[in-house]
LUMROKE-778109 format. One record per residue (C-alpha): residue in three letters; x, y, z. Coordinates in steps of 0.001 Angstrom, whole numbers. Layout:
BEGIN
residu=Ala	X=X	Y=Y	Z=Z;
...
//
This chain:
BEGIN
residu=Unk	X=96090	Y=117892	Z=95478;
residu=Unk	X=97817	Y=115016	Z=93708;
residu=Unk	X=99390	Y=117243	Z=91477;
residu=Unk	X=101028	Y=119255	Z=94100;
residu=Unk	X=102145	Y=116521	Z=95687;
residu=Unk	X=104191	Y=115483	Z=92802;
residu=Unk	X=105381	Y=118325	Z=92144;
residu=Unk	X=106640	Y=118898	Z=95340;
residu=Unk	X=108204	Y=115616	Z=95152;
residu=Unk	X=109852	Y=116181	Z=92059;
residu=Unk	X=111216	Y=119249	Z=93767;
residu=Unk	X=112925	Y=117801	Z=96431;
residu=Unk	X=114220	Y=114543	Z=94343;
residu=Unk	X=116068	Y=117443	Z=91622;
residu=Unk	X=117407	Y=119208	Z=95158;
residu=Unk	X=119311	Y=115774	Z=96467;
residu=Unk	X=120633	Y=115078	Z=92885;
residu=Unk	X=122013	Y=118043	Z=92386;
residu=Unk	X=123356	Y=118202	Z=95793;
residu=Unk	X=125331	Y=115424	Z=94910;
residu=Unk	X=126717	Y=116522	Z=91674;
residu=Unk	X=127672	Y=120397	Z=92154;
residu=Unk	X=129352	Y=121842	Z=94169;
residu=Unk	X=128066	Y=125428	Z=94285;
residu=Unk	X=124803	Y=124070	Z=96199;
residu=Unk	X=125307	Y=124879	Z=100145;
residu=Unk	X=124328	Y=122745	Z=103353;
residu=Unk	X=122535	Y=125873	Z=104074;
residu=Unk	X=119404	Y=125279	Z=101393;
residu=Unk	X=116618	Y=123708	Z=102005;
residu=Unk	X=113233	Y=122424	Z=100618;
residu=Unk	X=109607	Y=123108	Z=101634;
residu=Unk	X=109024	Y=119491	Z=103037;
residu=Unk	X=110748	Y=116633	Z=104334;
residu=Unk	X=110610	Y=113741	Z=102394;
residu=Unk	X=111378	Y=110432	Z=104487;
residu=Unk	X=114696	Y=108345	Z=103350;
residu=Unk	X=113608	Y=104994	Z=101076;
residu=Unk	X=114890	Y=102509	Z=99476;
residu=Unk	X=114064	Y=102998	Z=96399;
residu=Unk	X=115196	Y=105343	Z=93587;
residu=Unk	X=113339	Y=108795	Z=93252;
residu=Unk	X=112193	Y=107748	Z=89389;
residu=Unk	X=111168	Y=104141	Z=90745;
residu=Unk	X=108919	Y=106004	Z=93760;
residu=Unk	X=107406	Y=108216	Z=91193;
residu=Unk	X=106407	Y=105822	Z=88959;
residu=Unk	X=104927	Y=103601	Z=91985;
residu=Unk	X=103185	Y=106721	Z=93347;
residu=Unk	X=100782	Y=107280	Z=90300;
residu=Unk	X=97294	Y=107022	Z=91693;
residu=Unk	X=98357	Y=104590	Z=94047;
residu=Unk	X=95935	Y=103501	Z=97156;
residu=Unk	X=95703	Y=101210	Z=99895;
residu=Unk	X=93301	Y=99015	Z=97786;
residu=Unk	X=95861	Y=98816	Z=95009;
residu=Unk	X=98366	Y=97415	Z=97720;
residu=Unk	X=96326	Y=95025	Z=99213;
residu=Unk	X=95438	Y=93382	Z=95526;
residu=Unk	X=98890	Y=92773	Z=94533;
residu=Unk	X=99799	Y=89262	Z=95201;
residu=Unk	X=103762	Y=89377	Z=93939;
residu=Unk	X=105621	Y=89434	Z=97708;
residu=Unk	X=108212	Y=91879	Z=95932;
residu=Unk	X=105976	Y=93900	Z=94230;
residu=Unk	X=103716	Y=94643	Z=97146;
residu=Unk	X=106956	Y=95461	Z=99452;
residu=Unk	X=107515	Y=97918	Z=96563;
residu=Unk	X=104009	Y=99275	Z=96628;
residu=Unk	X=104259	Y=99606	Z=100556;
residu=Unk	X=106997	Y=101624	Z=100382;
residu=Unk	X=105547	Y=103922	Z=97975;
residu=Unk	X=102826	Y=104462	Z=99950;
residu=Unk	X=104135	Y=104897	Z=102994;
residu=Unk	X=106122	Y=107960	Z=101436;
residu=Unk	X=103586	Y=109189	Z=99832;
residu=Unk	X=101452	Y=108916	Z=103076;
residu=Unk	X=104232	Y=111202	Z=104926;
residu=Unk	X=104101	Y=114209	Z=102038;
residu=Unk	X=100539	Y=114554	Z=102834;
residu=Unk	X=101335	Y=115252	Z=106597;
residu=Unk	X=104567	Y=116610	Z=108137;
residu=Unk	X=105505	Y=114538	Z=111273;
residu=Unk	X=103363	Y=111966	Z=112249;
residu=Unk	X=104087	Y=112169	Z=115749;
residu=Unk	X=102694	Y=115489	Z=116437;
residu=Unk	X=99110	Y=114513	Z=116178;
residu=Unk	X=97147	Y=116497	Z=118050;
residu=Unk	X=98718	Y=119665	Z=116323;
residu=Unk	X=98428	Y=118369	Z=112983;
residu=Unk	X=94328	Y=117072	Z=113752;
residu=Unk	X=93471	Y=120875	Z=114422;
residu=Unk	X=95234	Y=121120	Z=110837;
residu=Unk	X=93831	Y=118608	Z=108889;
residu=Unk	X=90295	Y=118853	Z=110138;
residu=Unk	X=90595	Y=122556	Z=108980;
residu=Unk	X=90576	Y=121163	Z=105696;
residu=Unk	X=88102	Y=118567	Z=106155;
residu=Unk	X=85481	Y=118504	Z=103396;
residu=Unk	X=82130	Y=120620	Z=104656;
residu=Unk	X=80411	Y=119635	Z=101291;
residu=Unk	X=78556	Y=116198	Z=101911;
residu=Unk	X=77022	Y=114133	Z=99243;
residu=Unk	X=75000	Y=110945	Z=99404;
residu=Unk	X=76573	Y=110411	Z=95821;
residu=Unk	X=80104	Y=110319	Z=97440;
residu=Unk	X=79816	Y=106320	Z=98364;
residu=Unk	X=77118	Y=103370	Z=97378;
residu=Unk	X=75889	Y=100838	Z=99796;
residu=Unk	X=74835	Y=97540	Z=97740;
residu=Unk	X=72567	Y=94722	Z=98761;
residu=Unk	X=74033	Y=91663	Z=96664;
residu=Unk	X=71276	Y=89584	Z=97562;
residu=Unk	X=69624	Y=87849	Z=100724;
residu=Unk	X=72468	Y=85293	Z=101516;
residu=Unk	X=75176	Y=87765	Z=101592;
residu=Unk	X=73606	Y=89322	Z=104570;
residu=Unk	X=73806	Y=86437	Z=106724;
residu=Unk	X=76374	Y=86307	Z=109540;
residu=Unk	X=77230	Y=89810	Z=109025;
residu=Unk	X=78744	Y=92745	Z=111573;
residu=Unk	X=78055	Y=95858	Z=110636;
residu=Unk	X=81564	Y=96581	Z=109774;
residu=Unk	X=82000	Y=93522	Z=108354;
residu=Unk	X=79494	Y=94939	Z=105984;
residu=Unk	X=80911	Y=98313	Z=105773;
residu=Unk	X=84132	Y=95833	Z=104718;
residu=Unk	X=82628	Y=94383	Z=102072;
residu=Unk	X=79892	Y=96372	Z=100397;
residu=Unk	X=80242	Y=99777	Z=100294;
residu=Unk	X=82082	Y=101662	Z=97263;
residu=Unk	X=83729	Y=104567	Z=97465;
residu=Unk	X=84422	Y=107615	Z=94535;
residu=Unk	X=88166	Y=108228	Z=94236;
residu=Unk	X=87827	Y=111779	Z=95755;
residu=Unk	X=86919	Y=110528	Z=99214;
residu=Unk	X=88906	Y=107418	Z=99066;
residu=Unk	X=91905	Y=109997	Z=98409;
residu=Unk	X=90815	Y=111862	Z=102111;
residu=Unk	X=89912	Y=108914	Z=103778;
residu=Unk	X=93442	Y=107427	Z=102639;
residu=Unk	X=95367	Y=110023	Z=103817;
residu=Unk	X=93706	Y=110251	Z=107446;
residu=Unk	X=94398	Y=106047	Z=107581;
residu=Unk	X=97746	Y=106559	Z=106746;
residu=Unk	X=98640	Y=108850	Z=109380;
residu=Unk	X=97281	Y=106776	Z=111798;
residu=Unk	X=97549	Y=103442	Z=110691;
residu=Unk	X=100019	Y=100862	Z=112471;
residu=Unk	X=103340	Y=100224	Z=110787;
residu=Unk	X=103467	Y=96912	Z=109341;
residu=Unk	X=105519	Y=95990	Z=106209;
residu=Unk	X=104862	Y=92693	Z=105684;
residu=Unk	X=101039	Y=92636	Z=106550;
residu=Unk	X=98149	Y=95360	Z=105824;
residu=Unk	X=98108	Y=98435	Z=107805;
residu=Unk	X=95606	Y=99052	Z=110254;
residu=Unk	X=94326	Y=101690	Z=112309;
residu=Unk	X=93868	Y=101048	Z=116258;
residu=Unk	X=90537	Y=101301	Z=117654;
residu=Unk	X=92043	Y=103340	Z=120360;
residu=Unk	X=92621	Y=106401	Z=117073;
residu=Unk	X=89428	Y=105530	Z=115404;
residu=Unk	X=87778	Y=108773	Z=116949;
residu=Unk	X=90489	Y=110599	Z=116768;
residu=Unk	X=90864	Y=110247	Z=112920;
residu=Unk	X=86738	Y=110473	Z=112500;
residu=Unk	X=87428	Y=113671	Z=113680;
residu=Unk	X=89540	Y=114681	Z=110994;
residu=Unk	X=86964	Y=112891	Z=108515;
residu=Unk	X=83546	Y=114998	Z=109817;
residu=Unk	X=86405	Y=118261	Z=110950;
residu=Unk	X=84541	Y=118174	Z=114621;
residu=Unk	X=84341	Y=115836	Z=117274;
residu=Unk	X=81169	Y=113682	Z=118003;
residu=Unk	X=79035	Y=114441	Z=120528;
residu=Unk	X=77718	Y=112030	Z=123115;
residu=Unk	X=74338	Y=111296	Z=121371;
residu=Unk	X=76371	Y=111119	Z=118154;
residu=Unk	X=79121	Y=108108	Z=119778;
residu=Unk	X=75725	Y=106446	Z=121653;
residu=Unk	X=74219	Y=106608	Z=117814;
residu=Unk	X=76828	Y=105353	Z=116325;
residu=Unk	X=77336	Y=102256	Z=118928;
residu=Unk	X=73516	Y=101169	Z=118103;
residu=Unk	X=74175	Y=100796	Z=114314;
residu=Unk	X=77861	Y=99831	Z=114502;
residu=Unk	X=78639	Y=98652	Z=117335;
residu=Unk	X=81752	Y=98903	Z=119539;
residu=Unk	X=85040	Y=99208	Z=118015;
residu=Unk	X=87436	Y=97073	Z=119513;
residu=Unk	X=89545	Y=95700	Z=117077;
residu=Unk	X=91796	Y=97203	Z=114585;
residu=Unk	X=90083	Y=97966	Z=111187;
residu=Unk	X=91806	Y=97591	Z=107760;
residu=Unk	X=91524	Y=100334	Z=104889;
residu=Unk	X=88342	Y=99084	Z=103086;
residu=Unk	X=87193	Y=98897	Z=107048;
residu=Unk	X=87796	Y=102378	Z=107538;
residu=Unk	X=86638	Y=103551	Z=104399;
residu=Unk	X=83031	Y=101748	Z=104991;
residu=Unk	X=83497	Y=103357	Z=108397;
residu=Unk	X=84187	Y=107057	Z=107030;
residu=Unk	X=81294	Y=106355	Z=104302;
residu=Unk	X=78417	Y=105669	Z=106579;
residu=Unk	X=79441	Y=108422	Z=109378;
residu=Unk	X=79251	Y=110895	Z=106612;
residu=Unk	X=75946	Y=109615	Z=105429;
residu=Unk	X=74410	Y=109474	Z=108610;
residu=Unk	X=75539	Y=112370	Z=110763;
residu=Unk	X=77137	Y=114989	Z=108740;
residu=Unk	X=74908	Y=117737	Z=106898;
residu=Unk	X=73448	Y=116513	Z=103563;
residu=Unk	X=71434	Y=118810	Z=101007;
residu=Unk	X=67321	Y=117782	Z=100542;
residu=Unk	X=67672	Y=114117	Z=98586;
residu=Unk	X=65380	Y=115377	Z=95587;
residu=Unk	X=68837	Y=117460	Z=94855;
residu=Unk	X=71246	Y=114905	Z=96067;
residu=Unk	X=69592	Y=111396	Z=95793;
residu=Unk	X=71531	Y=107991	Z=96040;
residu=Unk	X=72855	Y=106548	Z=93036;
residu=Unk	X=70389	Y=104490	Z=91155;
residu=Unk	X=72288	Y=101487	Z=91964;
residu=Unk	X=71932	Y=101975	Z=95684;
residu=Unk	X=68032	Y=102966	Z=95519;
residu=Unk	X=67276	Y=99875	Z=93386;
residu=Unk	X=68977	Y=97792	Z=96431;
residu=Unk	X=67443	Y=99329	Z=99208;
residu=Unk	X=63828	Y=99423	Z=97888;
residu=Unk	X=64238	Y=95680	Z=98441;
residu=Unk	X=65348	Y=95920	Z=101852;
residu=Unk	X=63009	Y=94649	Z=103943;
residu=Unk	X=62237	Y=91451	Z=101393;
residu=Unk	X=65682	Y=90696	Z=101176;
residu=Unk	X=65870	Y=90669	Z=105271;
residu=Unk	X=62744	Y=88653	Z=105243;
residu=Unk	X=64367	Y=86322	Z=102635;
residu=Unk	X=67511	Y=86175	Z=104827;
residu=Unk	X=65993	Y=85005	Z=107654;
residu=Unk	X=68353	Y=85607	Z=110400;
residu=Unk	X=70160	Y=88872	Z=109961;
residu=Unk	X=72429	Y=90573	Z=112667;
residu=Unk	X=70119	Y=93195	Z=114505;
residu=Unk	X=72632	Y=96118	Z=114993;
residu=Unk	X=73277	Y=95356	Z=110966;
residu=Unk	X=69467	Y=95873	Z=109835;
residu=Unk	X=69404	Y=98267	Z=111810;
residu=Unk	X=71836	Y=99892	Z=110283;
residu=Unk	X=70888	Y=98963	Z=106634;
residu=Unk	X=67507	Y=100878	Z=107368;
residu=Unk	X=68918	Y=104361	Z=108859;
residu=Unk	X=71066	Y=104111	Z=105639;
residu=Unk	X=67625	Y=103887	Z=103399;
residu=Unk	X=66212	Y=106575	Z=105257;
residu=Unk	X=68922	Y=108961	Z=105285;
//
């Protein structure tokens, strides 16, 4: 995917040079996909675009360097989907091409210890301690950038008004009813916007817990994720006070 993606950058950066430079090219060509205006250079958003995410954005602490890297994504986010403004056409599209494999290997939930469990959300937690592989971070990245709230100065975010919306693309169906009421008594509502490792977390655990998963003697946990949740329920005990919705959620997790 990444590869096509460059090279159809590549394709349309050679197009406006030699535009520019010959005359026998015509008004009347065109290329296979828009690519938005930017301020940079072509060779500068090239270089920028190599295996670039939201979490390598939000890590860079150089001002300049992380308008740069904003930039960068933000084209890169608009190759992966035509016009952003057309999205109920383009959900029917994506979701076509959601993933319909699952995999309980695809993301790890970790248990640091007791303390780091106390005064917790659920998606705070989903925040903070769930890792991703690069594969799904690449989907999930591309769904958050298509909905995500323009901000160049601060990190993007995606409104809790879209968060179905783009779960949608994530799962390729809608919830159902029971599915939403499910989801609201091991998350809880969504009413605020929710950052990329958010959404990620987010993405992870609806995957885990509603989509289709093969038996888990053929597709357990990693080992790092089974070694923290067999100490679940001491490390709850140990915590003392633990948000409800949040063990709650912690144990559908183990079960799943």
């Amino acid at each position: 995917m990444i590869s096509l993606m460059n090279r159809d950058r590549l394709h349309v950066n050679t197009g406006e040079v030699d535009s520019s430079t010959s005359p026998k090219r015509t008004s009347t060509q065109t290329v296979g996909h828009a690519i938005p205006s930017s301020f940079l250079a072509p060779d500068v958003l090239k270089h920028l675009c190599r295996e670039l995410d939201r979490d390598k954005v939000e890590a860079e602490f150089s001002i300049k360097r992380r308008i740069a890297l904003e930039e960068a994504l933000r084209v890169k986010g608009d190759t992966y989907s035509t016009l952003r403004g057309s999205r109920q056409a383009g959900a029917g599209l994506s979701a076509e091409y959601a993933p319909r494999i699952f995999s309980r290997q695809a993301a790890r939930f970790e248990l640091l210890d007791s303390q780091s469990l106390r005064g917790l959300t659920s998606l705070q937690y989903l925040g903070k301690h769930v890792h991703i592989t690069s594969g799904r971070k690449l989907i999930f990245g591309r769904i958050f950038n298509k909905f995500n709230e323009e901000a160049l100065h601060s990190a993007r975010r995606i409104s809790s008004n879209d968060v179905e919306e783009a779960l949608r693309e994530v799962v390729g169906k809608a919830l159902t009813d029971e599915q939403r009421s499910y989801m609201r008594s091991v998350i809880g509502d969504i009413t605020q916007p929710l950052g990329f490792r958010e959404w990620c977390g987010l993405c992870a655990v609806i995957e885990r817990l509603l989509c289709p998963l093969p038996p888990r003697e053929d597709d357990p946990p990693t080992w790092l994720e089974r070694a923290d949740f067999e100490a679940l329920e001491r490390r709850l005990k140990l915590a003392g006070s633990v948000d409800s919705t949040l063990t709650l959620l912690l144990k559908e997790i183990r079960d799943r």
